[in-house]
N, C-alpha and C positions, 0 to 999 in steps of 0.2 A: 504494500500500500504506500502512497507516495506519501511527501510531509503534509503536502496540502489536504488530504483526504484524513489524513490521522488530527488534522488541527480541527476539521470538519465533523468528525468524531465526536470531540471535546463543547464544541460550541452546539453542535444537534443536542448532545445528553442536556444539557446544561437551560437554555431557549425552549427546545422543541418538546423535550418529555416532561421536564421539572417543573414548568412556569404556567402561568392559570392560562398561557396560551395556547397548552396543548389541546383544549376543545376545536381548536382552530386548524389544526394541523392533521396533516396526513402524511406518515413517515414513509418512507421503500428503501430496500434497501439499496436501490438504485436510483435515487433521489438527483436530483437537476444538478447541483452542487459535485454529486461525486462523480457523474458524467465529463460536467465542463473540468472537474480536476484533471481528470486525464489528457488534457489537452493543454495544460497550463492555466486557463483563464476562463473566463464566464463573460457572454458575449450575449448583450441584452440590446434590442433594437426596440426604440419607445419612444412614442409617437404620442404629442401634443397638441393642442389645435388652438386651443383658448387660454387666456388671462391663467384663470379658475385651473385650469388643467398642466398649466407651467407651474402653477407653484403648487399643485398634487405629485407632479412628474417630482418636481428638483426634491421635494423631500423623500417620495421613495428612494430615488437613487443614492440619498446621502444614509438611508435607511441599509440599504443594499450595501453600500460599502462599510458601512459599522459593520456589519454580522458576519459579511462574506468572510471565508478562510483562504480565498486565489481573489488574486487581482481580476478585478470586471472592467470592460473596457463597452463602453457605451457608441450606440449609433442612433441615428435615427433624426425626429424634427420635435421641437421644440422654443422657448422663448428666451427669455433674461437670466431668467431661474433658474433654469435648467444648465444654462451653459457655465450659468458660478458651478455647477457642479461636475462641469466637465464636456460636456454634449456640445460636439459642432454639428447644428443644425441644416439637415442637408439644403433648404430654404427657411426666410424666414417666416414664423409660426403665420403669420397675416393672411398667409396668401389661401390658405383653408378655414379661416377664423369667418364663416359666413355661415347664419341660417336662417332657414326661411324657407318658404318654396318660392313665391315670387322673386325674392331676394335673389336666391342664389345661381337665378337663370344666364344674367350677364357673365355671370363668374365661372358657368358651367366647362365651360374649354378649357380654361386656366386650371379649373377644378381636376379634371380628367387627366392633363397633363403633368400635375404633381402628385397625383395619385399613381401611375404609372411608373413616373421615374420613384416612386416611394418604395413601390414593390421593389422593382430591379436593386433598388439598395440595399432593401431587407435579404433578398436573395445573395447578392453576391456578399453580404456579412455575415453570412450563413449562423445566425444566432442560435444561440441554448433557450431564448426566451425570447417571445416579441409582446411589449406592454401596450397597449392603447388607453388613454386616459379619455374618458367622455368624448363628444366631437361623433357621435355612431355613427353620423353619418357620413363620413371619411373612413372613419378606425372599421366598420364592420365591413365596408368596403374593400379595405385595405386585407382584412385579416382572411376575406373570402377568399381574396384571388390570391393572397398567399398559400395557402392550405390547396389550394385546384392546381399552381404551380409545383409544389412539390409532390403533389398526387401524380401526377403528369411524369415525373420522372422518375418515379416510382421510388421514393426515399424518405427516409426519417426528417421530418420539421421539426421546428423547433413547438416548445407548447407553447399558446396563444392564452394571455390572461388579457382583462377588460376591468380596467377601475370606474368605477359609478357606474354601476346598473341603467340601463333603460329604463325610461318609467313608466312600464308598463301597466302600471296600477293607474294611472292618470288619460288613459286611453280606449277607447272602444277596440276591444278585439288585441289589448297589448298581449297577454298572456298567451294567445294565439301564435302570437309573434315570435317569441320567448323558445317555443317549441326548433326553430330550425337554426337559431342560434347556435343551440351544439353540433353543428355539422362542421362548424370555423371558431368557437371560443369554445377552449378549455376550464379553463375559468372565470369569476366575477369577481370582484369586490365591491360589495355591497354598500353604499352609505347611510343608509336608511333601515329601520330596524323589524319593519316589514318585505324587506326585498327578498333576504337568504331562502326562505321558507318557499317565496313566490316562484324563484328561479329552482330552486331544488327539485320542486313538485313538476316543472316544465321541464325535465332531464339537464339542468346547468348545475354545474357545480360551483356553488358561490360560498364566503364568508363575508357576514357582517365585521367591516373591520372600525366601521362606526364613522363619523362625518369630520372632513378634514380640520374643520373649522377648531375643534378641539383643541388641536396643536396649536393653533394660535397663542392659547393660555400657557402653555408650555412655555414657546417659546418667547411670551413677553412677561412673563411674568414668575418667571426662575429664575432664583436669586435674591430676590424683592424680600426687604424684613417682612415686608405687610401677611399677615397669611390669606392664603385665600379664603373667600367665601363662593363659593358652588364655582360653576362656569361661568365666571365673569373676568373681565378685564376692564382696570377702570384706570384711563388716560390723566393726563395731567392737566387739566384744562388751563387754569392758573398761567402754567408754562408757554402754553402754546399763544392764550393771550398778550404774557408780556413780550414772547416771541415775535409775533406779529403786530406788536402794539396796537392793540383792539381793547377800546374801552370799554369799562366793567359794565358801563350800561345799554353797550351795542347788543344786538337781538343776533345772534350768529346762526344759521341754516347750513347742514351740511346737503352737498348736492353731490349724489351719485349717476350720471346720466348713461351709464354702462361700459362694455369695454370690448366690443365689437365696433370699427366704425359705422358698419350702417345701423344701429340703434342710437348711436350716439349720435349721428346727423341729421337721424328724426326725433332724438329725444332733447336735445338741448336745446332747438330757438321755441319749444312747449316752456322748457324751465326759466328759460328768457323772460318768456310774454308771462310766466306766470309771477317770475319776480316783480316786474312793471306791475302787476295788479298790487303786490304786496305792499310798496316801498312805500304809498300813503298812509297805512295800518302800521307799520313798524318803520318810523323815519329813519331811524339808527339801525340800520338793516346791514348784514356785511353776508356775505355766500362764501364758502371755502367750496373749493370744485374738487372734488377728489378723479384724478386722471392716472386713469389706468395705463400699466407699463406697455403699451402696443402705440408702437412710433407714429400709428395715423392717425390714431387717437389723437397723442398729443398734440398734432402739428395743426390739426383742427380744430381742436380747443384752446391753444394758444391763438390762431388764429381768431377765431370768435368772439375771445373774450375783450377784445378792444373795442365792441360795442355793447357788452353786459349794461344791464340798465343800473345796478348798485355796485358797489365798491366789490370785488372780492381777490380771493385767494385761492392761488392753484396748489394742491398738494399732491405732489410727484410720487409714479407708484413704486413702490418697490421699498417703501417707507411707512414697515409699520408701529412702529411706535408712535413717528408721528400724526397717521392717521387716528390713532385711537386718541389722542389727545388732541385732536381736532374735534371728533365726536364729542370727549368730554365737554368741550368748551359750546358745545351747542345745544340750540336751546329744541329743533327736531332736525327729524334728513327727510329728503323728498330722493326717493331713488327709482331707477330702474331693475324690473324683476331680476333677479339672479343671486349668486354668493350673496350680494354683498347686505340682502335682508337679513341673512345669519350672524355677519359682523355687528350689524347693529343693535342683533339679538343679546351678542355678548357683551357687547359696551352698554346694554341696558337704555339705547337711545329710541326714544318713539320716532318714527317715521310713519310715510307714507308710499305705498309700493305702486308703478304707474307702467305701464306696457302699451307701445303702439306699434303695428307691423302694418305692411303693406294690405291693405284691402282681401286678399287673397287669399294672405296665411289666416289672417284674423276669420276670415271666414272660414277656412281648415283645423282649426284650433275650436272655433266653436262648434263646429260638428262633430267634430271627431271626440274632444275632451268629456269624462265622464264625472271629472269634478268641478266646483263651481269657483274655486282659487285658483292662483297662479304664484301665490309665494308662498314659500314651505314651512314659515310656523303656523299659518293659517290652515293647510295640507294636514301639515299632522295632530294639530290639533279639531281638525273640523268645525272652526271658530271662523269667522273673520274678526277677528281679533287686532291686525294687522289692517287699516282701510285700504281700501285696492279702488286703484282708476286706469280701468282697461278701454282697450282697443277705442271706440266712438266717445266711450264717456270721458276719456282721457284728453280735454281741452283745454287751456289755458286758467278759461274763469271755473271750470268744476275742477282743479287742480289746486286752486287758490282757495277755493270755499273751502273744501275739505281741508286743507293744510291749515289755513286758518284758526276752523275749528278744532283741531289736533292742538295747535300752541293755545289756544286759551280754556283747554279742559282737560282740568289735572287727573279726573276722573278718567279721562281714555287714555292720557298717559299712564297714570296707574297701572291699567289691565294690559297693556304693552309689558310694561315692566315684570309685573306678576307672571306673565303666561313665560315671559323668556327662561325663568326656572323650570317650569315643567318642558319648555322644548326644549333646551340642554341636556337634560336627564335620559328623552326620550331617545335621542342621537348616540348616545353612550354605550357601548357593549358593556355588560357586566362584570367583569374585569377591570375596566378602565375609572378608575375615580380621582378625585382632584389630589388627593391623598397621593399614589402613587405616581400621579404626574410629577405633583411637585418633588420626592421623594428618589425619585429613580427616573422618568422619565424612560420608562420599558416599556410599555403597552401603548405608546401612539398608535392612531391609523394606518401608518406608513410603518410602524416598523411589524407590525402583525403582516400585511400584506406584503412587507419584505422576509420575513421569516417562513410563508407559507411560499412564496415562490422560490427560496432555497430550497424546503425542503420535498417541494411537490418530486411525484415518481409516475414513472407509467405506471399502472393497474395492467 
């Protein structure tokens, strides 16, 4: 047995069998790890699409190299994150960062055309593992015609995992769907505490490794005298005011307008025109623009912002500390659907959740969708607990009413507040408590689903 495989030995007994993660694991004795030892290295091809999915990508990889016992050598596409962690992104992550169905038609060539060369890369890197983070509509794409490729020449691929689940729970006919999946994904990672059960029962083999957002807490808040209370993180407002020199009596709004360009170039001159209705009602109005780390984002919202109707401040992504201590300093956030409803979950900030798409999808999303929300503390709690301004109702002045009403009723900020304990809770695998975060930091999201893909084995 080589040194690498006997080091593999000692970190499997130790991780795999010992630890409350072994619910999680499925050992072989011919496990993925003791495969790529043979070869020197472990060679994982992982593929990113979004904001959201670069910073899931960059921490499993740094997950992957804590545990691994051979050097891994990484390929594939990805963002910012990702490449602190090492990944030269074969393109950058932008060029696939589109969804929609009307949306994505212009894009369709270009689409087609990095998908292809995607393949060819994955191929000629001949990997022990290919990851896809979220993005299905690329990654399942991608993982098909990878697995028909290596069918085709009749040889061993590599095994295909898939981090975030599809949400099949939120769709007419998902779990239908669910079913042909395993003919190209090996596995899941599950982020939601109903998916593992949902994909197991449809022949996928998944684990709930629980919602990435968790980490967050981890990593800003390790260290801190403070101790924690539940999942929260709470910024330093104070700081960011005297930072910014923003007066104690300025009314502060954070604005999240998304982190795709085209949501972002139909959701910011909405937040525009809805500041303008505001700045009469709150004179001392200031906006902190929270911009997401994706280059066209920001060259469009730098742009933009030299016609903002109020004073504000752009907060650069890839800075979270500082964002949460932007949050603290505000008094709510008006955002676009996605992650960043979770972050505000954990900073404990009421906001308001707002969605507009092209004509097309919006009518595709209403037909097809089986639930009546579109942001996920509202999802898992079966509340609108969270006020939502979708698709037609999503207008300047019914963006401003509601928002309005949110900053002067403590009342619905309250049940904001309250509910974000029980959806932290619910996101949590049973293992994972704030306790052992702060403690050891062993059972994040990323390092469960980096220890089940070390030690996954063929059956």
């Amino acid at each position: 047995m080589s040194l690498a495989a006997i080091r593999w030995e000692k970190v499997r007994s130790s991780i795999c069998l010992k630890s409350p993660l072994r619910r999680y694991l499925w050992v072989s004795s011919r496990s993925l790890i003791e495969r790529a030892a043979k070869e020197g290295e472990l060679r994982i091809f992982i593929v990113a699409g979004e904001v959201s999915g670069d910073t899931i990508g960059s921490r499993l990889m740094a997950s992957l190299k804590k545990l691994s016992p051979v050097t891994i050598r990484f390929s594939g596409v990805g963002g910012s994150m990702m490449s602190k962690e090492g990944l030269r992104s074969l393109f950058p992550m932008e060029n696939i960062a589109v969804m929609g169905i009307w949306e994505l038609l212009p894009h369709l060539y270009n689409f087609r055309v990095k998908l292809k060369e995607t393949v060819e890369a994955a191929f000629q890197f001949q990997p022990h593992a290919v990851v896809t983070v979220d993005s299905k509509g690329f990654s399942f794409r991608l993982l098909k015609q990878l697995r028909a490729r290596y069918n085709e020449q009749r040889s061993d691929g590599p095994v295909h995992f898939h981090y975030v689940a599809p949400s099949f729970w939120a769709w007419k006919g998902g779990e239908t769907r669910l079913k042909g999946l395993a003919k190209f994904v090996d596995h899941v990672f599950c982020i939601l505490p109903n998916e593992e059960a949902g994909c197991q029962s449809n022949g996928l083999a998944a684990t709930f490794v629980g919602h990435p957002i968790l980490e967050d807490v981890l990593e800003l808040n390790m260290g801190k005298e403070t101790t924690l209370h539940g999942w929260k993180i709470r910024g330093n407002g104070e700081d960011f005011q005297k930072k910014y020199a923003i007066p104690s009596e300025t009314t502060v709004i954070s604005l999240l307008p998304g982190s795709r360009l085209q949501e972002v170039t139909r959701m910011l001159p909405i937040f525009s025109n809805t500041m303008k209705l505001l700045k009469d009602s709150f004179p001392e109005l200031i906006t902190v623009i929270h911009v997401a780390p994706n280059q066209l984002v920001d060259n469009y919202i730098t742009s933009a912002i030299h016609k903002w109707p109020v004073p504000s401040i752009l907060i650069p992504g890839g800075a979270p500390q500082l964002k949460y201590d932007a949050f603290n300093a505000s008094r709510v956030a008006l955002c676009t659907s996605g992650t960043v409803a979770m972050e505000l979950q954990l900073a404990r900030l009421p906001c308001l959740v707002t969605y507009r798409a092209h004509l097309l999808t919006e009518w595709f999303i209403r037909y097809k969708a089986k639930i009546p929300y579109i942001s996920l503390p509202n999802i898992l709690l079966d509340s609108p607990v969270i006020p939502e301004a979708l698709f037609q109702a999503c207008t300047p002045t019914k963006v401003a009413f509601s928002l309005k009403e949110l900053m002067n009723n403590i009342v619905l900020q309250q049940q904001q507040i309250v509910a974000a304990e029980k959806v932290m809770e619910l996101l949590c695998p049973p293992n994972i408590t704030v306790n052992n975060l702060e403690q050891q930091g062993s059972y994040t999201p990323s390092l469960i689903a980096a220890s089940t893909i070390l030690s996954y084995g063929q059956r």
